[in-house]
LOZA-325716 format. One record per residue (C-alpha): z, x, y; residue number from 1. Coordinates in pm, 1 decimal. Example, Ala and Ser with C-alpha at 12.3 -4.5 7.8 and 13.67 -1.06 7.14 Angstrom:
BEGIN
PT         z         x         y  marpa
PT     780.0    1230.0    -450.0      1
PT     714.0    1367.0    -106.0      2
//
This chain:
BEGIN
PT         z         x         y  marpa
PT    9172.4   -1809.3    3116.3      1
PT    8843.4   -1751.1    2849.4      2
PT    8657.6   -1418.0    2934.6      3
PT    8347.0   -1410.6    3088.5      4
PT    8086.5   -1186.8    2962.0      5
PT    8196.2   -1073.0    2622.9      6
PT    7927.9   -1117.4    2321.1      7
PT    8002.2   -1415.1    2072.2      8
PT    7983.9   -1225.2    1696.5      9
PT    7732.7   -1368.8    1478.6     10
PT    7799.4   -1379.6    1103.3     11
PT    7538.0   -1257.5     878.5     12
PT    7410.2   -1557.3     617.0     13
PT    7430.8   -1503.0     247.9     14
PT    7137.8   -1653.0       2.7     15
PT    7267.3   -1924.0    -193.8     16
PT    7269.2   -1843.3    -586.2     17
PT    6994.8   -2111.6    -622.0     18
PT    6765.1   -1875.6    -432.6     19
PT    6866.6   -1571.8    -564.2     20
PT    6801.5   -1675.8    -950.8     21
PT    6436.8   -1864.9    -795.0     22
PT    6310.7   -1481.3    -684.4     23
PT    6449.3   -1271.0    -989.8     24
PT    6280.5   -1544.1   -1214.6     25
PT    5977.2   -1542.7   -1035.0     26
PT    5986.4   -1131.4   -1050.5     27
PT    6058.4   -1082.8   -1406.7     28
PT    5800.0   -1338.7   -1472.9     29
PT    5517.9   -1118.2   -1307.1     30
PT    5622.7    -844.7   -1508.4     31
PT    5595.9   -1018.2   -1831.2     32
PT    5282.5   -1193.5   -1767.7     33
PT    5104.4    -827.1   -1668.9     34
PT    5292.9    -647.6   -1955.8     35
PT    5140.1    -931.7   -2169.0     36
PT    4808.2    -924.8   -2103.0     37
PT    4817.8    -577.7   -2118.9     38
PT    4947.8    -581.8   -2465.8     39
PT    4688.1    -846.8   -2548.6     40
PT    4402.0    -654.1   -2391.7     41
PT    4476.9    -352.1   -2616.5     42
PT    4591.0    -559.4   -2925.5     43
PT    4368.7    -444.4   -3230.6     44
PT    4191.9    -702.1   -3430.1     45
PT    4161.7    -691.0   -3799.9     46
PT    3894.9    -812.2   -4006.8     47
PT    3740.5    -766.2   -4361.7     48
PT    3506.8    -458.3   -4397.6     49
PT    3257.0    -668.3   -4591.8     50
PT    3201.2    -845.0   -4304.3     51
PT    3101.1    -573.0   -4094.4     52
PT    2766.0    -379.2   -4088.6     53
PT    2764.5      -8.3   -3943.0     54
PT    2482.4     224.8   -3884.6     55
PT    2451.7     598.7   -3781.3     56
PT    2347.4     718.4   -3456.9     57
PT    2042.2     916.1   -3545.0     58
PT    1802.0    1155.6   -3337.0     59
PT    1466.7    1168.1   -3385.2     60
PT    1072.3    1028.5   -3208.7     61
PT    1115.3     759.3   -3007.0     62
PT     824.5     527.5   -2939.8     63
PT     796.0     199.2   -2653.6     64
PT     657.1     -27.4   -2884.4     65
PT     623.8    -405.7   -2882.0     66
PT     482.3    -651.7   -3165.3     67
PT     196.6    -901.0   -3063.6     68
PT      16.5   -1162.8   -3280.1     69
PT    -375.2   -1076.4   -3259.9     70
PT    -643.9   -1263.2   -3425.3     71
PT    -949.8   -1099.4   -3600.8     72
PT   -1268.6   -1228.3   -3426.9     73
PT   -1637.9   -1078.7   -3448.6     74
PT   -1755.1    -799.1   -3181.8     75
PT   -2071.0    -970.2   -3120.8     76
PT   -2055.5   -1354.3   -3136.8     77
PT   -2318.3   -1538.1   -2979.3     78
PT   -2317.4   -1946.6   -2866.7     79
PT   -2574.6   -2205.4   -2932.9     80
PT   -2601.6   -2374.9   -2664.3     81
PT   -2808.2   -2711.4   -2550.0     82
PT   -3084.5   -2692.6   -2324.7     83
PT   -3058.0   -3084.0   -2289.7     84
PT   -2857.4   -3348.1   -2340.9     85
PT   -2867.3   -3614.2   -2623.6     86
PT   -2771.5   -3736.6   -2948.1     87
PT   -2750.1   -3600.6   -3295.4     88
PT   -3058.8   -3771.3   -3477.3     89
PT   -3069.3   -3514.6   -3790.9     90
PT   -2845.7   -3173.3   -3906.6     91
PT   -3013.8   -2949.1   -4126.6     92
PT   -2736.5   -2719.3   -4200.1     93
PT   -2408.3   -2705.3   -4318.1     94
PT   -2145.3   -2493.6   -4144.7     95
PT   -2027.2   -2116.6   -4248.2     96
PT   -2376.3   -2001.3   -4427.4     97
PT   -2611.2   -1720.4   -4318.7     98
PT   -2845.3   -1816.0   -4110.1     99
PT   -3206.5   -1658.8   -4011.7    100
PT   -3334.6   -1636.1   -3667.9    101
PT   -3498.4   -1973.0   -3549.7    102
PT   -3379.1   -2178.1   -3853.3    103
PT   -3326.8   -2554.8   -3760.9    104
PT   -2944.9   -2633.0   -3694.3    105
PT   -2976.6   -2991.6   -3566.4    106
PT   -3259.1   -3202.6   -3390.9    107
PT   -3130.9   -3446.3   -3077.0    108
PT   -3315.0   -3749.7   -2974.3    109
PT   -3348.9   -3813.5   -2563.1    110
PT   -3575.2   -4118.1   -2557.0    111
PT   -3514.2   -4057.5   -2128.6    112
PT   -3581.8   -3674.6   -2099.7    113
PT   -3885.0   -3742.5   -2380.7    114
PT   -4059.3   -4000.0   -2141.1    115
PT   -3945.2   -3806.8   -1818.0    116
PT   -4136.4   -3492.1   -2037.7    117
PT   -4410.4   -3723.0   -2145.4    118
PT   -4515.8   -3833.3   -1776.8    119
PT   -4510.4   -3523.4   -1645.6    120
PT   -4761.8   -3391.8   -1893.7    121
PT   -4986.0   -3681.4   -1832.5    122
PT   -4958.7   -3607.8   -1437.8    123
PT   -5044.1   -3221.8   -1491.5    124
PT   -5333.3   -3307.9   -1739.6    125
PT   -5496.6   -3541.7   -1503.0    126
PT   -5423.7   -3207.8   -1220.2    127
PT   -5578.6   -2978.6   -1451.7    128
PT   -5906.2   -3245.4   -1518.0    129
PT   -5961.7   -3317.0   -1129.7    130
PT   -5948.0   -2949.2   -1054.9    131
PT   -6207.2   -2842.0   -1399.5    132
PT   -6428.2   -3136.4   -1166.8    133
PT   -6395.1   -2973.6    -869.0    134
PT   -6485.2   -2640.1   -1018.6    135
PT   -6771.1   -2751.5   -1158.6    136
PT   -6872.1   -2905.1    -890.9    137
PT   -6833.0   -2648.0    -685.5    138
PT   -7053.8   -2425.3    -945.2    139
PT   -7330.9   -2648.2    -919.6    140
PT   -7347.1   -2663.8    -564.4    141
PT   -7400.0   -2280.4    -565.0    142
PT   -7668.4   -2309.9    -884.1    143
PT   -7837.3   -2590.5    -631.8    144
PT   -7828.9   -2341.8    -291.0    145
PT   -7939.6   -2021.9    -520.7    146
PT   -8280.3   -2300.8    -639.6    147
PT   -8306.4   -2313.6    -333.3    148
PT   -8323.0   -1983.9    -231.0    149
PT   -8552.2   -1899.5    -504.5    150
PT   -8779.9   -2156.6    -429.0    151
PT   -8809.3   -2054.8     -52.6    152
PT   -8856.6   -1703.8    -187.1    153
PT   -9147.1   -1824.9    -368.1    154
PT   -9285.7   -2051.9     -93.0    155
PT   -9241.9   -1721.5     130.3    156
PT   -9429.1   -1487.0    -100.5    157
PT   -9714.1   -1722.9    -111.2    158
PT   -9750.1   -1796.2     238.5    159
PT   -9742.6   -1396.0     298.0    160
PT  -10018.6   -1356.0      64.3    161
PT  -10234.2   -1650.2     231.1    162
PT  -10140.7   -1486.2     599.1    163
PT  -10261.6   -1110.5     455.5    164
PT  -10578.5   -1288.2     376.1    165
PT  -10648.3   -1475.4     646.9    166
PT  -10538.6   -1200.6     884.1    167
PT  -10855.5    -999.7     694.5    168
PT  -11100.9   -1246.7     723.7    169
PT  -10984.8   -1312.0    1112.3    170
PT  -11080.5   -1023.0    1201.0    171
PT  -11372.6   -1044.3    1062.8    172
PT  -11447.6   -1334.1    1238.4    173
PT  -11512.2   -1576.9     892.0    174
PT  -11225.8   -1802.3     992.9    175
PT  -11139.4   -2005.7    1284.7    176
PT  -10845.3   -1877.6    1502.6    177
PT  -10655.4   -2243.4    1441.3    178
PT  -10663.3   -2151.0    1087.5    179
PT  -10524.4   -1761.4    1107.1    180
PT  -10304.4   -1928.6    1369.9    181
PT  -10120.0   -2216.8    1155.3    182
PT  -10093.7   -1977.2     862.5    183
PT   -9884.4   -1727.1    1056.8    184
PT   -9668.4   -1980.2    1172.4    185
PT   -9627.8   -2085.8     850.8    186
PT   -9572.5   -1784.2     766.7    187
PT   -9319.5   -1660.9     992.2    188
PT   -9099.6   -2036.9     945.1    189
PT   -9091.8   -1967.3     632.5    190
PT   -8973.5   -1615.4     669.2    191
PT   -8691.4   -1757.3     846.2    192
PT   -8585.8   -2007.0     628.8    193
PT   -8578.6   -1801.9     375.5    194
PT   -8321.8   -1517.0     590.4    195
PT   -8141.6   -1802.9     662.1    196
PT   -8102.9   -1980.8     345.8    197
PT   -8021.3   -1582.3     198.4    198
PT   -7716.0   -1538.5     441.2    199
PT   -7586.2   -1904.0     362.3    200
PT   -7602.2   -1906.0      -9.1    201
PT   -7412.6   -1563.0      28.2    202
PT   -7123.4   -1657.7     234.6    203
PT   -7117.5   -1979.7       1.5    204
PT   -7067.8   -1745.7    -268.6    205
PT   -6799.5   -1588.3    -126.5    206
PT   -6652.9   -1901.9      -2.4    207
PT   -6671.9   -2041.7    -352.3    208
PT   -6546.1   -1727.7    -534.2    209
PT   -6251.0   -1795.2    -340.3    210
PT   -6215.8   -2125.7    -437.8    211
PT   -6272.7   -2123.2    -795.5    212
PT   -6001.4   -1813.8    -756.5    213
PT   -5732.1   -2045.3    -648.2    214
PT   -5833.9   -2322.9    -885.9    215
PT   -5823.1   -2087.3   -1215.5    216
PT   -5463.7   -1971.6   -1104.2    217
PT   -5368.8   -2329.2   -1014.2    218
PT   -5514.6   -2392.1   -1375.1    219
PT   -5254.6   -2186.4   -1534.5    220
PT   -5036.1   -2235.7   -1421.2    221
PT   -5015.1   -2562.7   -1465.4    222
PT   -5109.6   -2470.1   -1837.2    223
PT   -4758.1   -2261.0   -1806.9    224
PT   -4623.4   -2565.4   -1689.9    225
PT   -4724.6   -2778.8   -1989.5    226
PT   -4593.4   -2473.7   -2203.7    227
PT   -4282.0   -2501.2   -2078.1    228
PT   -4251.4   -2906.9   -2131.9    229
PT   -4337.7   -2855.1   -2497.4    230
PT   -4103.9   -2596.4   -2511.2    231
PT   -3826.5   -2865.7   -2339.3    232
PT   -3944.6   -3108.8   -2583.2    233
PT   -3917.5   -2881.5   -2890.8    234
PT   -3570.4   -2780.7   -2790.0    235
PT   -3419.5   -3131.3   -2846.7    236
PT   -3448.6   -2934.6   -3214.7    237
PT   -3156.3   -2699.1   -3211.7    238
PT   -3230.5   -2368.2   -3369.4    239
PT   -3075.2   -2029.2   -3406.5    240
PT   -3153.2   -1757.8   -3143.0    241
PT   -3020.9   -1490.4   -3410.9    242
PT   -2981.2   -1404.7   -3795.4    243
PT   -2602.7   -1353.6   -3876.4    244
PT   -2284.6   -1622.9   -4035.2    245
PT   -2293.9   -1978.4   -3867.9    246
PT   -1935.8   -2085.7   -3758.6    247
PT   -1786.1   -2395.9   -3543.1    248
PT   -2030.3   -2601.5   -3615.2    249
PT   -1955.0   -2973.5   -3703.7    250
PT   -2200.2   -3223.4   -3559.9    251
PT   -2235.3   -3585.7   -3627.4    252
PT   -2525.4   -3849.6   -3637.9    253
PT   -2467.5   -3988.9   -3300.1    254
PT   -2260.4   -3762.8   -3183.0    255
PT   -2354.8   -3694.6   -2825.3    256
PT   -2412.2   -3369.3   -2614.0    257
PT   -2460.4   -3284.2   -2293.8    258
PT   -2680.8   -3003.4   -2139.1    259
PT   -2549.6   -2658.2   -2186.0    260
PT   -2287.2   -2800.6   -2454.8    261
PT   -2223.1   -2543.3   -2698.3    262
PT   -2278.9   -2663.4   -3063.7    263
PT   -2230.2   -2353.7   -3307.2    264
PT   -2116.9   -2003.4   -3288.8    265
PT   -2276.6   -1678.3   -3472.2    266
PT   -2098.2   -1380.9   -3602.1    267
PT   -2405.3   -1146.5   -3597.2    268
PT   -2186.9    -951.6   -3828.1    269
PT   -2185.1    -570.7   -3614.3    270
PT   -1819.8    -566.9   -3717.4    271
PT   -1472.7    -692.9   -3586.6    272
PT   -1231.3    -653.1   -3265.5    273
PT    -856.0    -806.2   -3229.8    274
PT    -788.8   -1017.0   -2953.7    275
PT    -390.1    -984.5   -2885.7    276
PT    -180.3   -1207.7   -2660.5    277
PT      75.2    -999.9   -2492.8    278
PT     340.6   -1141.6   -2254.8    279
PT     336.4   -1103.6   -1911.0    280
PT     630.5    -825.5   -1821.4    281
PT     397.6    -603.4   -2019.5    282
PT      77.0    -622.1   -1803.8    283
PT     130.9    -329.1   -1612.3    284
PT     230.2     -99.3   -1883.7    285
PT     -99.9    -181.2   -2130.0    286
PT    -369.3      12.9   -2072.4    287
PT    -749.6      63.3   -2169.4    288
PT    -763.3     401.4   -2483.0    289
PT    -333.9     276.3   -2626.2    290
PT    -304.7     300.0   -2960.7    291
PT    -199.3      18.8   -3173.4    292
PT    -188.6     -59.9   -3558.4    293
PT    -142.7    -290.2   -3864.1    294
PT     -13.4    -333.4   -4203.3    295
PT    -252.3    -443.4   -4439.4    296
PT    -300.0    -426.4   -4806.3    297
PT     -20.2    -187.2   -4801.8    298
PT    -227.5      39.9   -4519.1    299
PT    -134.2     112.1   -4164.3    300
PT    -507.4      64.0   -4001.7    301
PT    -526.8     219.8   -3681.8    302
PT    -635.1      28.4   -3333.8    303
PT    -684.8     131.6   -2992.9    304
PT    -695.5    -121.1   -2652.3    305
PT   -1057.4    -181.3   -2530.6    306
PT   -1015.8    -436.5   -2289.0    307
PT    -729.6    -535.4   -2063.1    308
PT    -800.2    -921.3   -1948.0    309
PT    -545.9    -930.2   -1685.4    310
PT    -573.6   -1310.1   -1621.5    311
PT    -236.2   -1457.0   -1704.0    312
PT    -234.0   -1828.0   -1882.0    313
PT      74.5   -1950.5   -1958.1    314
PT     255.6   -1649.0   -1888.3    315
PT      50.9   -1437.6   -2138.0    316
PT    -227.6   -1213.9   -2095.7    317
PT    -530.8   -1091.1   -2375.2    318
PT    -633.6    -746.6   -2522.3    319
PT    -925.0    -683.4   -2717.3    320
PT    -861.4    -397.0   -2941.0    321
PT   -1102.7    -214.7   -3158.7    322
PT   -1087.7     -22.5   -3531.7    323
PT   -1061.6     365.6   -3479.2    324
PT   -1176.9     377.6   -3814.2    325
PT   -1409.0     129.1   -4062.0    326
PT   -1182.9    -237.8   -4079.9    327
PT   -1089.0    -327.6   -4420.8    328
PT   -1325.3    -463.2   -4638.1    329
PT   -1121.7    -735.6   -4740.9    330
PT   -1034.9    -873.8   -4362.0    331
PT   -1194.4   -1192.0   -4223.8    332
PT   -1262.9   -1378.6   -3903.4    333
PT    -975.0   -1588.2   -3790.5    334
PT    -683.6   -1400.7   -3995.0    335
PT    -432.9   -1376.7   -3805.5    336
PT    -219.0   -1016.3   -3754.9    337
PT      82.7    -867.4   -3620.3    338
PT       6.0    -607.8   -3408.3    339
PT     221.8    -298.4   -3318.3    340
PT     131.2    -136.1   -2953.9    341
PT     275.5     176.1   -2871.6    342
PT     316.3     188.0   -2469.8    343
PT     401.7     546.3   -2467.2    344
PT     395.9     828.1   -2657.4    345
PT     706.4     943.8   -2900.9    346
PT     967.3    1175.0   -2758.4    347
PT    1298.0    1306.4   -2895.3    348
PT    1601.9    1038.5   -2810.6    349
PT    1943.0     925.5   -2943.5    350
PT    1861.8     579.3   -3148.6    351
PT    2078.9     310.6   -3252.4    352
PT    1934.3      42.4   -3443.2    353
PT    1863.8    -285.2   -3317.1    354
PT    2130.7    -547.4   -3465.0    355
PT    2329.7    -896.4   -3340.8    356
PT    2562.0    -719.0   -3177.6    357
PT    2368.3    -647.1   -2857.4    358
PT    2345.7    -998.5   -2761.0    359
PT    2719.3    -989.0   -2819.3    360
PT    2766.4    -736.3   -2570.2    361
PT    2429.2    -691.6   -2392.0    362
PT    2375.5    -354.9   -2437.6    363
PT    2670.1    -225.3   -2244.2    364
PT    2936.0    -141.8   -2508.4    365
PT    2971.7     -94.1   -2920.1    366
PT    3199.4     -33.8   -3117.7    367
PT    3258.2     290.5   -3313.7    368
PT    3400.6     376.6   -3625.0    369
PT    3613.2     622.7   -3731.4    370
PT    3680.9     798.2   -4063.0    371
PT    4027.3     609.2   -4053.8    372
PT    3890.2     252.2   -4069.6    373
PT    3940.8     188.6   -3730.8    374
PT    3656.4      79.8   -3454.9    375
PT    3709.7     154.4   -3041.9    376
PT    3489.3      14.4   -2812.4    377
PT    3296.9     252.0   -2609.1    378
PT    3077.1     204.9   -2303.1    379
PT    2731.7     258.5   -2338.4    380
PT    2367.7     320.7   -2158.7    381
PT    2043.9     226.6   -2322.3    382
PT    1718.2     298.8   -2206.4    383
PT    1424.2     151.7   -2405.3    384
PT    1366.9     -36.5   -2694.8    385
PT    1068.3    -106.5   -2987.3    386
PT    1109.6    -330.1   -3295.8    387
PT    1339.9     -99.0   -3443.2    388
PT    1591.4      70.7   -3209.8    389
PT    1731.1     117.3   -2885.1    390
PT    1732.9     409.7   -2703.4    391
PT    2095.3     571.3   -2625.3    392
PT    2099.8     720.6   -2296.2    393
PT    2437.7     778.3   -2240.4    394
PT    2770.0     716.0   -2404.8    395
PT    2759.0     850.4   -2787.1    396
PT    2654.1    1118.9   -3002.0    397
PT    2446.2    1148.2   -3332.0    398
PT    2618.0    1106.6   -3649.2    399
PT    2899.3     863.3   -3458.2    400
PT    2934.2     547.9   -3644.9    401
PT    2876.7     209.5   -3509.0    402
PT    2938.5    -119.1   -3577.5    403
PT    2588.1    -316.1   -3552.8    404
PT    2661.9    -673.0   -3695.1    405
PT    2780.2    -961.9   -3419.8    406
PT    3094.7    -892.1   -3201.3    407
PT    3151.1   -1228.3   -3107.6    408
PT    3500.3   -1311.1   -3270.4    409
PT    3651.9    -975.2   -3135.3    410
PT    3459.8    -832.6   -2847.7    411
PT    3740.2    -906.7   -2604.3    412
PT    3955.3    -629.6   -2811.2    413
PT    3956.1    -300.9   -2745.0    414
PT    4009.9    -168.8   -3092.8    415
PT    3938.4    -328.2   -3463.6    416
PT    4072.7    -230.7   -3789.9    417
PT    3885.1    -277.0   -4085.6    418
PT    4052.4    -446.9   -4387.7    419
PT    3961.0    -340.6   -4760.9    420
//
């Protein structure tokens, strides 16, 4: 009889060899691989020392400077302009020469605007003949009324005399009353006319006064007006509006212009200014009163911003900068400079000069050299930068020794050795 109840014993499974030897391979190859690339990562790389280029860390003023390209232009340059359109009929000067004020630069023809200019003269004329009519009409009809006045005057004064008499000799009964009678009628009619015609040739004085006011000032200014047409007309001949050197100006016979077309420039010769194109990063950090300067003829010549045109074309921005001092004697318009702005002032920093190796390791590590030949690469952090170095924030000390030519063929090592 099998018991009931009693627990079956299970046997424990052993992994077959194949397994075993598939997890020991696997393990041992985990270990190699790490303790490989650890090897590799701090394997030392050997090259030739005349390959390599080292510098000192130094200490000493550091400056934010950047390089621009700035072109000499005059301070005061003024543009000839049109004042109407049309086409080059003569020149009578030759670019880059001194020029006087009002000399002839080039005469344009406008057969439309001439004719336009041309009728409206003979319509202001005609204006200016009908109103001279009207005045002198006007002046005779007050000569005519102040006759007239004069003549009843007279007629009055004569009648008064005849009434005086008559009034005598009525009374003393040698004349009829019909005669002393129409003689003071006469008399007093006359009297009359003559108030009357005195009150009317004075308001038609003032009347006219007014009139002849208005027609003088109408009178000029249509004269102003003419003025001004001849003054349209003789600007079809281009001339200088100031004495100084005559510049971009290149005209042709036929060439043709439009109104308010500039056709020269002047240099009035007050001096020079640099106009410098910066790039756009830098537009907050340049300011009106920064120094700048030059090289030139073997001379640092000293600049300082005037102008800040913050309008941004093709991701640059202009400066006008100034001389501190008298510009060379020898520099011209259009020469073209490299500027050096200083964005700050100089302060005392770590510097490492600026070399192919940064864009090797972007600024975060270099390597430096021992007195034994041999090169470790340390971490680094840089602050600013000018022309010449790089500001060392953090990460070495002055006098170290680093290597400043390119790291490309070794800048996965951690150490280098340097071959004689």
């Amino acid at each position: 009889m099998k018991q009931i109840g009693m627990d079956k014993r299970i046997e424990k499974k052993k992994w077959s060899t194949t397994k075993t030897l598939y997890v020991v391979g696997t393990l041992v190859f985990m270990v190699l691989s790490a303790f490989g690339i650890g090897a590799i990562n701090k394997k030392t790389y050997k090259v030739d020392a005349s390959r390599i280029s080292v510098k000192k860390v130094t200490e000493g003023d550091f400056q934010d400077v950047i390089l621009i390209d700035g072109d000499v232009l005059p301070i005061n340059l003024v543009l000839v302009n049109t004042t109407e359109g049309g086409t080059v009929a003569e020149i009578f000067v030759e670019d880059g020469v001194l020029i006087e004020k009002g000399t002839a630069l080039v005469k344009l023809n406008n057969p439309a605007a001439t004719l336009n200019y041309m009728n409206q003269e003979t319509a202001i004329i005609e204006q200016i003949n009908n109103l001279r009519s009207f005045k002198l009409s006007l002046e005779k009809d007050q000569r005519d009324l102040s006759e007239s006045l004069i003549d009843s005057e007279n007629s009055l004064a004569d009648i008064e005399r005849a009434y005086k008499i008559d009034s005598v000799l009525y009374a003393k009964d040698i004349i009829a009353r019909n005669n002393y009678t129409n003689t003071k009628e006469s008399y007093k009619y006359l009297q009359k006319k003559r108030d009357f015609m005195d009150k009317n040739v004075s308001k038609s004085k003032q009347n006219n006064q007014t009139q002849l006011q208005q027609i003088n000032t109408s009178i000029s200014l249509m004269h102003r007006n003419l003025e001004f047409i001849h003054e349209s007309i003789d600007k079809m001949l281009v001339r200088a509006p100031v004495t100084g050197m005559l510049s971009s100006f290149d005209p042709v016979i036929g060439e043709s212009y439009i109104n308010n077309q500039t056709v020269a420039k002047i240099d009035v010769q007050s001096g020079f200014k640099i106009r410098g194109q910066v790039d756009e990063y830098y537009l907050s950090m340049v300011k009106t009163g920064q120094l700048a300067r030059f090289s030139f003829d073997g001379k640092q010549i000293d600049l300082k911003v005037k102008k800040v045109l913050s309008e941004v074309v093709n991701r640059r921005f202009e400066i006008e900068l100034v001389f501190v001092n008298d510009p060379p004697k020898s520099i011209t318009n259009g020469q073209s400079l490299q500027v050096r702005l200083e964005l700050s002032k100089a302060q005392k920093s770590l510097l490492i000069p600026r070399g192919s190796y940064f864009q090797s390791s972007g600024g975060q590590f270099v390597y430096v050299l021992n007195n034994k030949g041999e090169a470790y690469k340390r971490y680094i952090k840089l602050g600013s930068q000018n022309p010449t170095y790089y500001q060392v924030l953090e990460g070495l000390e002055a006098g170290e020794t680093i290597i400043t030519s390119s790291y490309d063929e070794f800048k996965n090592y951690e150490s280098i050795k340097l071959n004689n």
